[in-house]
N, C-alpha and C positions, 0 to 999 in steps of 0.2 A: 346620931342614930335616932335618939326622939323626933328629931323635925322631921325625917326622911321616913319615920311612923306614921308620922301627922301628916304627912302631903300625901302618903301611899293609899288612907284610909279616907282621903277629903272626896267629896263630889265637884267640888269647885273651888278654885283659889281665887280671893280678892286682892285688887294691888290698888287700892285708891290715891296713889302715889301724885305728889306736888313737884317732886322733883326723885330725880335716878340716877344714880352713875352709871348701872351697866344693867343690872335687870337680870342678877346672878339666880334672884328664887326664882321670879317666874321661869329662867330654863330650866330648873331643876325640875320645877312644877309641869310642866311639859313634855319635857323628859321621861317622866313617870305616868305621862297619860291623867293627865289631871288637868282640865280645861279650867281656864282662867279669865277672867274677866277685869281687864286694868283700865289705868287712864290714858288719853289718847298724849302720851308721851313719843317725841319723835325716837326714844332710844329702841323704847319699845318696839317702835313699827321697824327699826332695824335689827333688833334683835330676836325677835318673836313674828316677825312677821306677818301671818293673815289668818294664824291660830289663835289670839285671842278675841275675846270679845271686848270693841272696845266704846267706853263711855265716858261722857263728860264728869267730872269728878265732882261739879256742882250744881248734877242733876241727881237726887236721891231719889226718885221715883222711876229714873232710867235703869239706875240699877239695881232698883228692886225687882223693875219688871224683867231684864237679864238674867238673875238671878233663878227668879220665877222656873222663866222658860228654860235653861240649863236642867234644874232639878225636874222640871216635867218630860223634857224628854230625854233626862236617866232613867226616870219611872219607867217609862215606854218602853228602854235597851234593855233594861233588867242589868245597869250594868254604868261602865264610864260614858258621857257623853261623847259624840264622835268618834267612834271605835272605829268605824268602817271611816274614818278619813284615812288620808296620807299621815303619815309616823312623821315629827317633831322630830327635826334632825341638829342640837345643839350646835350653837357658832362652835367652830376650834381656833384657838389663841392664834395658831400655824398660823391659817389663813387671813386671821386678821390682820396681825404683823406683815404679812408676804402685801396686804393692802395695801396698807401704812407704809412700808416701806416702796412703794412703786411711786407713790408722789415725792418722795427725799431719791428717789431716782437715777 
């Protein structure tokens, strides 16, 4: 319940991530309309998609300036960033498995 405070009340999620198994907070985080800024992990780009924003993890000036721009244009919304995009539709397990299992086939 505290986390799901904390992601509800964030303007942006960091995930400067070296490695991932599955990339469970950023959906959560996205889920909740909370834009996110990770590293360019392939799990990520399968799991989250073309919702976040994504940067090299050993560019600290990249994601400073990311950062920047997100929080500038919440200023702007009066609100979450990319509100008016398309809604964050979380992978479901169902489908995953139904994937996974089409290659054991």
């Amino acid at each position: 319940a505290q986390m799901m405070g904390l992601l509800k009340g964030a303007k942006v999620a960091l995930f400067p991530s070296l490695a991932e198994g599955f990339g469970l907070l950023q959906v959560e985080a996205l889920s909740l309309g909370v834009p996110i800024i990770c590293s360019e992990l392939d799990i990520y780009r399968e799991i989250c998609g073309e919702f976040p924003v994504y940067a090299t993890t050993s560019n600290a000036y990249a994601w400073r300036a990311e950062i920047e721009k997100l929080l500038h244009q919440d200023s702007k919304n009066h609100g979450r960033v990319g509100s008016d995009q398309a809604q964050f539709k979380a992978p479901r397990w169902d489908a995953h498995f139904n994937l996974v299992l089409q290659h054991f086939g």
